[in-house]
C-alpha positions as CSV (number, residue, x, y, z in Angstrom):
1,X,-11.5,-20.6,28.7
2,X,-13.0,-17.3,28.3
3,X,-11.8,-15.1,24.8
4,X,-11.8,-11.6,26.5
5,X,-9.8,-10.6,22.7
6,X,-13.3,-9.4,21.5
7,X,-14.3,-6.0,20.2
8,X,-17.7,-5.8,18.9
9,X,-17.3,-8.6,15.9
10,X,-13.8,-8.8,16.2
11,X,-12.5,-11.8,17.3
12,X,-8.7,-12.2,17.3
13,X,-7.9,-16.1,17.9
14,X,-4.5,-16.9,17.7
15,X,-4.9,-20.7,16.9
16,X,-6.8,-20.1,13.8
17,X,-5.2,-21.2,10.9
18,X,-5.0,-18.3,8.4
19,X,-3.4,-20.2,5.6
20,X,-4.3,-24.1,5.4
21,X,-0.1,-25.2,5.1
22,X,0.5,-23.1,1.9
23,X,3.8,-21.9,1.6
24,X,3.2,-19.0,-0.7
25,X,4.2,-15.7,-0.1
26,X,2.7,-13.6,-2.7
27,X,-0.3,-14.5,-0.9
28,X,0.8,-11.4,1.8
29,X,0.3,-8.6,-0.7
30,X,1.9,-5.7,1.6
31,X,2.0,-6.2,4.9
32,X,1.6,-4.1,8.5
33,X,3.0,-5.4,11.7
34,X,1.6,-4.1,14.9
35,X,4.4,-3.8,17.8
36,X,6.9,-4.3,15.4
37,X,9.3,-3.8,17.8
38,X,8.9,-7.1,19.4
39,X,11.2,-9.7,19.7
40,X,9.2,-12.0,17.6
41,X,7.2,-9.3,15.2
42,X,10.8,-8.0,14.3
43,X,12.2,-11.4,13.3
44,X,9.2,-12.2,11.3
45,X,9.2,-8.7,9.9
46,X,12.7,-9.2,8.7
47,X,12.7,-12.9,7.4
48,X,9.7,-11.7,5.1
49,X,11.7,-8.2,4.2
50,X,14.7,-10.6,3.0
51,X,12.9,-12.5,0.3
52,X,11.1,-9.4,-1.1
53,X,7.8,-9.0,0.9
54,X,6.5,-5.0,1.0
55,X,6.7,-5.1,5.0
56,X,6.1,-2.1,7.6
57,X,5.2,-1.6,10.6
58,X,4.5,0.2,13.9
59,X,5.2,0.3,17.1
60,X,4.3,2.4,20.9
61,X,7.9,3.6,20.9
62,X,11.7,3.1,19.6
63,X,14.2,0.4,20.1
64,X,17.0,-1.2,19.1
65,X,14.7,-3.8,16.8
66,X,12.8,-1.0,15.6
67,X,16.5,1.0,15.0
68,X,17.6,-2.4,13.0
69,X,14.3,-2.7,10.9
70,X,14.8,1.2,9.4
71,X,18.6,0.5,8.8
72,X,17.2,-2.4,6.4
73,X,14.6,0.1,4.9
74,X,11.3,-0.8,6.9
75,X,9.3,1.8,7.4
76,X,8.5,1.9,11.0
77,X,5.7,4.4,12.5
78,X,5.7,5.3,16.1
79,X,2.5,5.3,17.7
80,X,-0.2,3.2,17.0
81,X,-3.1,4.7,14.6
82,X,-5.6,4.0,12.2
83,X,-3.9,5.7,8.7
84,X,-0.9,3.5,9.4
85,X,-2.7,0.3,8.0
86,X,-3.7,2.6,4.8
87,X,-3.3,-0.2,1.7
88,X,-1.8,-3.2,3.9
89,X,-3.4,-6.3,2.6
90,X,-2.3,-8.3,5.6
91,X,-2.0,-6.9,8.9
92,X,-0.1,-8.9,11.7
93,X,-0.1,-8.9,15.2
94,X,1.1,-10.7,18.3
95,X,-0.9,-12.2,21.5
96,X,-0.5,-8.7,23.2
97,X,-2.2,-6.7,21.0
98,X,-6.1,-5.8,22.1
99,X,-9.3,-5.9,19.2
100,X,-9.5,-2.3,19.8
101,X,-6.1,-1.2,18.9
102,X,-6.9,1.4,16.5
103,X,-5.2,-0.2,14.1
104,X,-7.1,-3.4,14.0
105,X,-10.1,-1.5,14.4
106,X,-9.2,0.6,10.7
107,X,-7.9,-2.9,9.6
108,X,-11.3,-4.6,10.0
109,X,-13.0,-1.9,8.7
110,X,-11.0,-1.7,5.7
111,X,-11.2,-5.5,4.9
112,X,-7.3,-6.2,5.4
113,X,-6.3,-10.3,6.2
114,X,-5.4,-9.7,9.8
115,X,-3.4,-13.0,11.1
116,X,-1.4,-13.5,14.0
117,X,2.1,-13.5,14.2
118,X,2.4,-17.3,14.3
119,X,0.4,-17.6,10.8
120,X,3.4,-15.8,9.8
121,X,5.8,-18.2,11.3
122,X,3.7,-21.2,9.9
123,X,3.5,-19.7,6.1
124,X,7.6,-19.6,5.9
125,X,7.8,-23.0,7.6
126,X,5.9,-24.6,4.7
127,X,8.8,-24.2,2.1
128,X,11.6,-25.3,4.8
129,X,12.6,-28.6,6.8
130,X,11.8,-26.6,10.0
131,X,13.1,-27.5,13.8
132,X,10.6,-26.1,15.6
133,X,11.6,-25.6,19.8
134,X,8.9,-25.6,22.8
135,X,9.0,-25.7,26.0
136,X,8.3,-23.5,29.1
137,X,12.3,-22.9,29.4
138,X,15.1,-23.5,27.1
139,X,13.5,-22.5,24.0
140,X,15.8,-19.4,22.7
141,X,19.4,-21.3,23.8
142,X,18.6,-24.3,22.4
143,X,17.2,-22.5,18.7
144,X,20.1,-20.4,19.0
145,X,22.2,-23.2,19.6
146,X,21.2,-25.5,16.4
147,X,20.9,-22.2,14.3
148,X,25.0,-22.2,15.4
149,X,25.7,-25.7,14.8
150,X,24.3,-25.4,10.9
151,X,25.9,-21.8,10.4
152,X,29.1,-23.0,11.7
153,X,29.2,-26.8,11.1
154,X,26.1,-27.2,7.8
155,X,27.2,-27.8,4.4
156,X,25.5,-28.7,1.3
157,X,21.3,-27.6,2.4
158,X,22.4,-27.2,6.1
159,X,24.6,-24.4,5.0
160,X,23.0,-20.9,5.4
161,X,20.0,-21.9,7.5
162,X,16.7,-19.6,8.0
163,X,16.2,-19.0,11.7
164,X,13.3,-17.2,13.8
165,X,14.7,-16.9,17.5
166,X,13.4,-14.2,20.0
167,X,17.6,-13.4,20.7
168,X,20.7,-12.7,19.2
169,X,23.4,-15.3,18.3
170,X,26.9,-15.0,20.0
171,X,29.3,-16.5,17.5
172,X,32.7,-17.8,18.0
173,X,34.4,-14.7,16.7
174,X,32.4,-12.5,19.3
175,X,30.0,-11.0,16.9
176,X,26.5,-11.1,17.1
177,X,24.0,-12.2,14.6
178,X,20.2,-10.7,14.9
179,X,17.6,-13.4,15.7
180,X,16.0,-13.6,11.8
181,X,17.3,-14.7,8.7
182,X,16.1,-16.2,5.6
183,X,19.3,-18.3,4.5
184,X,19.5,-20.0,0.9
185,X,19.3,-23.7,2.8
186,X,16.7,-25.8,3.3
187,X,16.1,-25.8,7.1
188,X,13.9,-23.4,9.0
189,X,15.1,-23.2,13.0
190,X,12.0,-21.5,15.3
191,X,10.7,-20.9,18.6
192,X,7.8,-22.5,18.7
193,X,6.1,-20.3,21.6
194,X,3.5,-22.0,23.4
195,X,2.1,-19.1,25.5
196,X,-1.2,-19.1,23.7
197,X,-1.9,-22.3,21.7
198,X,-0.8,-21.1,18.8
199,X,2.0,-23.4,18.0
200,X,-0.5,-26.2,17.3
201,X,-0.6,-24.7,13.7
202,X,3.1,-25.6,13.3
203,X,4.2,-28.5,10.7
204,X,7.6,-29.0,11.8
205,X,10.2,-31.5,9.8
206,X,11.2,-31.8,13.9
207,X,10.0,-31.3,17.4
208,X,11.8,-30.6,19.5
209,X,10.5,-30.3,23.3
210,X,12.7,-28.9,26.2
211,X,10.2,-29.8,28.7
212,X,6.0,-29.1,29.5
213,X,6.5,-27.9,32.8
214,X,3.2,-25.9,33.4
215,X,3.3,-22.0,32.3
216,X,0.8,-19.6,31.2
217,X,-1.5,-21.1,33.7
218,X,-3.9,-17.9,32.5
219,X,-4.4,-18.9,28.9
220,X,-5.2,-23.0,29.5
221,X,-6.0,-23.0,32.9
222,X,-4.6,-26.2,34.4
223,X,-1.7,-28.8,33.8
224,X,-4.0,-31.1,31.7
225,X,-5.0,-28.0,29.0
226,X,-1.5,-27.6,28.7
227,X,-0.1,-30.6,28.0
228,X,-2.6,-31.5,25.4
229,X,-1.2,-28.6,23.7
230,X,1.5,-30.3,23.3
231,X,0.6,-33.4,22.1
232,X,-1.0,-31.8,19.5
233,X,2.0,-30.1,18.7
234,X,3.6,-33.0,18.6
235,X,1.5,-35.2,16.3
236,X,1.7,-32.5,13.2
237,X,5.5,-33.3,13.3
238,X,6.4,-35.0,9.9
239,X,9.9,-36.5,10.6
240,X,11.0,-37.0,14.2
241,X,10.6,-35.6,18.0
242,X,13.5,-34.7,20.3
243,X,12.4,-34.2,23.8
244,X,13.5,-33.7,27.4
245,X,12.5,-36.9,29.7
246,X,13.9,-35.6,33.1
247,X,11.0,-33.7,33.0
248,X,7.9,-35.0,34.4
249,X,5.5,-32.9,32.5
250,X,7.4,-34.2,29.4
251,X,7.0,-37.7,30.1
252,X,3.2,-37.6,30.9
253,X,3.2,-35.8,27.1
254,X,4.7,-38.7,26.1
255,X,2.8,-40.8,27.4
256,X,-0.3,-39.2,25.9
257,X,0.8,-39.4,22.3
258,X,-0.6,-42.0,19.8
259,X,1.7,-45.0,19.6
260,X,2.8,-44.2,16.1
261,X,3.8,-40.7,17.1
262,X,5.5,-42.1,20.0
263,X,7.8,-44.1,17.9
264,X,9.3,-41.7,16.2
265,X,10.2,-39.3,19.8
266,X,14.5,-39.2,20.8
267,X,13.8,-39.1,24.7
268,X,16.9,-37.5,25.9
269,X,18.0,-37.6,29.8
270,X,20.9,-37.4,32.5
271,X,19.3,-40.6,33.8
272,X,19.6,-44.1,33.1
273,X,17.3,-45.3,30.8
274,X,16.1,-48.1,33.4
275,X,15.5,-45.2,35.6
276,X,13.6,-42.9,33.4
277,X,11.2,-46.2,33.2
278,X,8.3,-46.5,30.5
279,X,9.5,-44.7,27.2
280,X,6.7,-45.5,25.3
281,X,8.5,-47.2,22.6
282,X,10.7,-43.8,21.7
283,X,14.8,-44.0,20.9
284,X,16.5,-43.1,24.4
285,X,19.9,-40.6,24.8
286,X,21.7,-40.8,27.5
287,X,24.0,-37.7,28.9
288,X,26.5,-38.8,30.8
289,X,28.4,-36.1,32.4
290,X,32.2,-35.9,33.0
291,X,34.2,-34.5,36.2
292,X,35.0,-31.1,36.1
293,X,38.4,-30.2,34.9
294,X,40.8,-27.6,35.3
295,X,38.1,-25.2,37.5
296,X,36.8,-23.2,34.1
297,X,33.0,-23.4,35.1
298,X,32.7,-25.4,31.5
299,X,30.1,-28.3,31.0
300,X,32.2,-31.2,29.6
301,X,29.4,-34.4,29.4
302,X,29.4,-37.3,26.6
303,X,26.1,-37.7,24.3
304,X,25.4,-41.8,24.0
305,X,23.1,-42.4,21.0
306,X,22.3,-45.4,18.8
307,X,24.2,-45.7,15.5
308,X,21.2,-45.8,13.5
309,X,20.2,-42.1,15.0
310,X,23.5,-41.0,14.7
311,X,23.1,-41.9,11.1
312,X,20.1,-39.6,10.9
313,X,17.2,-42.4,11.8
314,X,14.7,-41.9,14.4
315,X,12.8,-44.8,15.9
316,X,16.4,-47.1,16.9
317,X,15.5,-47.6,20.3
318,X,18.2,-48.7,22.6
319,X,17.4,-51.8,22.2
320,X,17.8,-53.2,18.5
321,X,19.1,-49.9,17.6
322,X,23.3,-51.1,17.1
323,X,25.9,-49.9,19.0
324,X,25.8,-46.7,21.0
325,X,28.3,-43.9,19.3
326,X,29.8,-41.6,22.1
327,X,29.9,-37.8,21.9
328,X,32.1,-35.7,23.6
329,X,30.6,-32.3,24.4
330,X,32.3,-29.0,25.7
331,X,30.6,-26.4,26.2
332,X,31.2,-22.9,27.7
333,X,28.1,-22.2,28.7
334,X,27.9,-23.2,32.0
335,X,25.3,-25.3,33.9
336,X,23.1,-29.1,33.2
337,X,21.2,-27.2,31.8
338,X,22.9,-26.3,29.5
339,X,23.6,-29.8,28.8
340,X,20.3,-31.1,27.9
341,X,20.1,-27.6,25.6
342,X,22.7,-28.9,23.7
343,X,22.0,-32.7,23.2
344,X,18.3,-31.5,21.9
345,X,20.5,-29.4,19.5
346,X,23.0,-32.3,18.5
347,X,20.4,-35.0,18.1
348,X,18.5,-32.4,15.6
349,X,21.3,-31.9,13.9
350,X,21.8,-35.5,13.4
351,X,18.7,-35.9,12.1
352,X,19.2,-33.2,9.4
353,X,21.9,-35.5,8.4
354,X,25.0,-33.9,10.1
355,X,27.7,-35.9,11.6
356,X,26.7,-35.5,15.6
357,X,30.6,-35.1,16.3
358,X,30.9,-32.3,14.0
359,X,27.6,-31.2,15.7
360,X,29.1,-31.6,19.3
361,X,32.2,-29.8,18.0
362,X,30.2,-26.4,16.9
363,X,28.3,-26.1,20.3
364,X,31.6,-26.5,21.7
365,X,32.1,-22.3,20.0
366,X,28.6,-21.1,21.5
367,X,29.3,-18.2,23.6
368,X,24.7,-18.2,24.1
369,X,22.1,-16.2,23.2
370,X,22.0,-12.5,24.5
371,X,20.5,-12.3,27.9
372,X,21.6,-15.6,28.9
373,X,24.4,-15.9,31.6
374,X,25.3,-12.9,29.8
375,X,28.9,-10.9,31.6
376,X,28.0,-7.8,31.2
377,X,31.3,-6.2,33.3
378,X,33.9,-6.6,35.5
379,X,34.1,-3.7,38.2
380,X,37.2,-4.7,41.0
381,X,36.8,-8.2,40.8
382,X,32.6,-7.6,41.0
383,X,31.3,-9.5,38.0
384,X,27.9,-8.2,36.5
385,X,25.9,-11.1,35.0
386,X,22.3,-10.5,33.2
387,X,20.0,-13.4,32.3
388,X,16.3,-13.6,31.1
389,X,15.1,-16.5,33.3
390,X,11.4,-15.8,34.2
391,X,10.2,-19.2,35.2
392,X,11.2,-20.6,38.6
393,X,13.2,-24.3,36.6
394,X,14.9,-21.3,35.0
395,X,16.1,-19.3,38.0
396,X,16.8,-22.4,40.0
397,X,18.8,-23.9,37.3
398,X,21.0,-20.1,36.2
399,X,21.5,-20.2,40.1
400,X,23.2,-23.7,40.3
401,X,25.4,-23.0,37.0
402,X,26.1,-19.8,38.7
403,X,27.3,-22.0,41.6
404,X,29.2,-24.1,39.3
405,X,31.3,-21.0,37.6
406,X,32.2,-18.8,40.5
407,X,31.8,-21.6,43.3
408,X,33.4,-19.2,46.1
409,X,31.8,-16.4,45.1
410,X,28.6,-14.4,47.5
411,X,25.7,-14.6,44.7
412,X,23.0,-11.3,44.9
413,X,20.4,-10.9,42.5
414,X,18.0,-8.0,41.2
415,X,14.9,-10.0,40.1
416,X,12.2,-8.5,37.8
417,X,9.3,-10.8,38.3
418,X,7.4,-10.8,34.5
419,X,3.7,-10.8,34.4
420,X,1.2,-10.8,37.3
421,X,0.0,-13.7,37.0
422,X,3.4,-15.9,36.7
423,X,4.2,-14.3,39.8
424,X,0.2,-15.2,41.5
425,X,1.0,-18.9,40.3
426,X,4.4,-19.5,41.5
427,X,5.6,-17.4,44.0
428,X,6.3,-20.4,46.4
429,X,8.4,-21.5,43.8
430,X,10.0,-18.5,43.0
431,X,11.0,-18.0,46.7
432,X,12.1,-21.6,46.9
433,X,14.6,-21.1,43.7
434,X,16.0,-17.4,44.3
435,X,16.7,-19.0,48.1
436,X,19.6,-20.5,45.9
437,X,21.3,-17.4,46.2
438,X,22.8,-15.1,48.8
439,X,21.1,-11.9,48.8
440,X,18.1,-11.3,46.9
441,X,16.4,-7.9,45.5
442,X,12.9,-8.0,44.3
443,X,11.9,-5.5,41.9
444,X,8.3,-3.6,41.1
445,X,6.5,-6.7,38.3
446,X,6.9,-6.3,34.7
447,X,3.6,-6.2,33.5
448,X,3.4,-7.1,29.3
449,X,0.2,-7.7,28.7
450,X,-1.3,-7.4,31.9
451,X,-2.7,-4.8,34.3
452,X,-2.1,-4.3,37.9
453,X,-5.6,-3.4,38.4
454,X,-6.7,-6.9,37.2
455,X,-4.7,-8.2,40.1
456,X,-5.0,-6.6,43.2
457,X,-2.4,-7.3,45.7
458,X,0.0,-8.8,43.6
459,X,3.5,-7.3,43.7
460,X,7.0,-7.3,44.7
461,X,6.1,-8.0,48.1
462,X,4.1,-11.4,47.2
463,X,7.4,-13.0,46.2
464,X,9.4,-12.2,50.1
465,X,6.1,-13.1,51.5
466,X,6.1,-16.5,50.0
467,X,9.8,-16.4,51.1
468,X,9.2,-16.4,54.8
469,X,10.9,-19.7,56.6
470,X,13.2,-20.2,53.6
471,X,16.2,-18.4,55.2
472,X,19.1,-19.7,55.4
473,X,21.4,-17.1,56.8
474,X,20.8,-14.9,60.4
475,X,20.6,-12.3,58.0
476,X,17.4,-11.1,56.0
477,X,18.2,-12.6,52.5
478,X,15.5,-11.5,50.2
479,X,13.6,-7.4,50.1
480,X,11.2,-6.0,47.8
481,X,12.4,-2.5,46.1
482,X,9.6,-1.0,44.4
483,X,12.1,1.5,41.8
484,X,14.6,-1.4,39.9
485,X,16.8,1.3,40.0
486,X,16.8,1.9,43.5
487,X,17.2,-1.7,43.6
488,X,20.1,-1.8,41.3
489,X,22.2,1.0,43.0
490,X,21.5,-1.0,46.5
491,X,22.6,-4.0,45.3
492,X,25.6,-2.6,43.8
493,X,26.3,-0.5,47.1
494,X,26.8,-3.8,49.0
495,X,28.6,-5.8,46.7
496,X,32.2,-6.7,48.0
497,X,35.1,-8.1,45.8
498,X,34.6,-11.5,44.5
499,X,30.9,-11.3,44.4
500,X,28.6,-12.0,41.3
501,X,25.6,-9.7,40.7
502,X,22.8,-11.4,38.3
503,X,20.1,-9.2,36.8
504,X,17.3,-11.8,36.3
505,X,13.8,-11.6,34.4
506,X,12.2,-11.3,30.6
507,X,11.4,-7.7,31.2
508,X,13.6,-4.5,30.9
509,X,15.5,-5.3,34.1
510,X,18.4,-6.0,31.3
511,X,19.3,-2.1,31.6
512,X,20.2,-2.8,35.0
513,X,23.4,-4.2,34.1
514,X,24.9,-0.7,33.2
515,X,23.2,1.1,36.1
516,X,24.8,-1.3,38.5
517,X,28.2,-1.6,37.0
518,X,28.4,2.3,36.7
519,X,27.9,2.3,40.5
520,X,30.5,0.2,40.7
521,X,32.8,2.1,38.7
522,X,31.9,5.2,40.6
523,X,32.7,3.7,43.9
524,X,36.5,4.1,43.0
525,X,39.0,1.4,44.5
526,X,38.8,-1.9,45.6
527,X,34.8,-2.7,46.1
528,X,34.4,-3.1,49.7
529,X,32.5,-5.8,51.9
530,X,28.6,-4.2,52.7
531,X,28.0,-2.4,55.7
532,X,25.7,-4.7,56.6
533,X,27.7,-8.1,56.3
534,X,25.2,-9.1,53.4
């Protein structure tokens, strides 16, 4: 792969190890965060602020993170220049930022540490029995989810747990809990994010995979690059692996890792085990789901483990491993999905040493993590749903539990594609999931790191194009709409009572929500079927 992060002799590689597994923070000295602001620079940024580290930071403009880090006493400059690294010995930033960001540049100059965000991560893992999560999808519910079970369920050192998760935390009592904390016990929950290869650095106590299904098809290149990323992931985990077998790209990981590796991997799946086939000698869970009951859109499925790992002990394969323990699971997020989210998160928790029931009974109180299968109003019997799935397995599987929660209801949604090249390398498949729904809205491509220049004729467009022979209604199903908030009032305008309207994407399509349930509200009286018939 090419490094195109290269300004004259600056090289910024984000899978260089900056720290060697030490687990010292005085090493920091005080440190800068470029784009503070960031989901995963502000969690950092806080977890370190909490146990006494001299933090600031800056960022291109406000927002609520950058709001939350001043309210805690971080100094946070807006704008991006040179005098705001002025006496940081370590200077931090993220995958997106450029070697000739000015404050790199003055950084370099100056002789500062400059590490990436993930050598961060790494450092405050080394003092902690950290869960790591990967995965393509899945990766914030199901942190979010074990970060729940211990806050709600944890006693002794699973009491108070330290968690880095790129969303907030809906408790049971409706309050939300900001995605970083350094907690007095001994576990460390994180996203692991395997965008870049950095994650390889990680030392987890447990791995846990949600699946390898090929993403960021830019930064390796092909399938293969990808998964061996993971299976070097995987074989720096000290303890145990918990990971998704109904995928495919999963199970060729598997298959890839040493045999003593291997051994220690919980292969969790809605299959049979004799259908999942070779497991390469790892423990198998089985989810066995339960008939719906009552018509509440919940996910009620039983988790069916071996003693011995319900006792906290990987490698008990099915086999020799005793009898299986059952555990009932309720949930109120909807969808499979959902399902195999929460088993990874049970099964961890197990292995920390809690009782899997008690486990089960916590995720039973998880409302989710913000932005997903998020209500965010009720307009005349019009409910407005956001969600941050960005990769096609996402938006086909929030479509089905969409399906399963409101199954007479007409489904539209305002889709933000994120990144040029995502939307380049799957736009068959993104056609081929939002065809799940009824009436679809393409919005203008949120670009993060990338520039429209660098990929000419990739837009809104390239999605309905892709979409062509998918109908399946006499009416046109899916448009492009440049403006998302042309896009959101349209949507809204058509909307009759009953439907669901889904804002979908990683990007700031989430302010959608109140555009479209404004419009709504401004309609006055009972919404009305579309004009159109849509």
């Amino acid at each position: 792969m090419v490094n195109d992060n290269q300004h004259d002799d600056i090289v910024l590689d984000p899978t260089r190890d900056a720290f060697g597994g030490t687990g010292d923070l005085s090493v920091l000295g005080p440190t800068h965060f470029i784009g503070i602001g960031g989901a995963g620079m502000s969690v950092l940024a806080e977890m370190l602020h909490e146990q006494g580290v001299a933090v600031d930071g800056s960022d291109r403009e406000r927002g609520a993170k950058t709001d939350r880090l001043e309210s805690l006493g971080v100094r946070v400059e807006i704008g991006q220049r040179a005098e705001n690294v002025q006496g940081a010995s370590t200077v931090v930033f993220s995958s997106a930022i450029k070697p000739d960001n000015p404050e790199i540049v003055a950084a370099a100059q100056d002789g500062a540490r400059i590490v990436h965000r993930s050598d961060i991560l790494a450092l405050l893992m080394a003092s902690k029995r950290a869960v790591t999560v990967a995965g393509a999808h899945g990766k914030t519910t199901t942190s979010s989810m074990l970060a729940h079970i211990l806050l709600h369920a944890g006693t002794g050192a699973l009491a108070d747990p330290s968690y880095a998760i790129g969303g907030s935390i809906q408790g049971p009592d409706g309050r939300s809990l900001d995605g970083g904390h350094a907690g007095a016990g001994d576990v460390l929950v994180a996203e692991a994010d395997e965008s870049d290869g950095s994650f390889g650095k990680y030392r987890p106590h447990i791995a846990i995979v949600t699946n390898a299904e090929p993403d960021h098809l830019d930064h390796y290149g092909d399938a293969a690059h990808y998964h061996a990323a993971f299976v070097d992931h995987l074989s720096h985990a000290r303890h145990a692996i918990v990971m998704c077998v109904d995928d495919e790209g999963a199970l060729d990981v598997l298959h890839a890792l040493d045999p003593a590796v291997a051994a220690r991997v919980v292969a969790y799946s809605t299959r049979p085990e004799a259908e999942v086939g070779d497991l390469a000698g790892a423990t198998y869970v089985g989810i066995e789901s339960e008939d719906e009951r009552a018509g509440d859109g919940r996910e009620r499925f039983v988790v069916a483990m071996p003693s011995a790992l319900a006792a906290g002990t990987p490698g008990a394969t099915g086999a020799d491993g005793g009898d299986v323990v059952r555990v009932p699971v309720e949930l109120v997020v909807p969808g499979i999905h959902n399902a195999r989210n929460a088993t990874a998160a049970i099964v961890a928790a197990a292995l920390l040493g809690m009782a899997p029931h008690d486990a089960a009974r916590a995720a039973g109180t998880f409302l989710g993590a913000a932005r997903r299968f998020q209500l965010r109003g009720e307009v005349d019997g019009v409910s407005v749903v956001d969600d941050y799935a960005h990769h096609p397995t996402e938006i086909a599987a929030l479509l089905d539990a969409a399906r399963r929660r409101y199954p007479q209801s007409v489904i539209r949604v305002l889709f933000q594609p994120h990144l040029f090249s995502r939307t380049a390398f799957f736009a068959d498949e993104f056609a081929r999931a939002l065809a799940k729904a009824d009436d679809v809205i393409v919005s203008g491509i949120y670009p993060a790191r990338e520039r429209q220049e660098d990929f000419p004729g990739v837009g809104a467009g390239t999605i309905v194009a892709a979409a062509e022979g998918l109908s399946h209604d006499p009416q046109p199903w899916i448009e492009a709409v440049e403006d998302m908030h042309d896009a959101a009032l349209a949507l809204a305008a058509r909307a009759a009572s009953g439907d669901v309207l889904l804002t979908v994407g990683a990007g700031d399509v989430t302010a959608m929500g109140d555009v479209i349930v404004r419009a709504l509200q401004m309609r006055g009286g009972d919404a009305l079927p579309a004009a159109d018939g849509r």
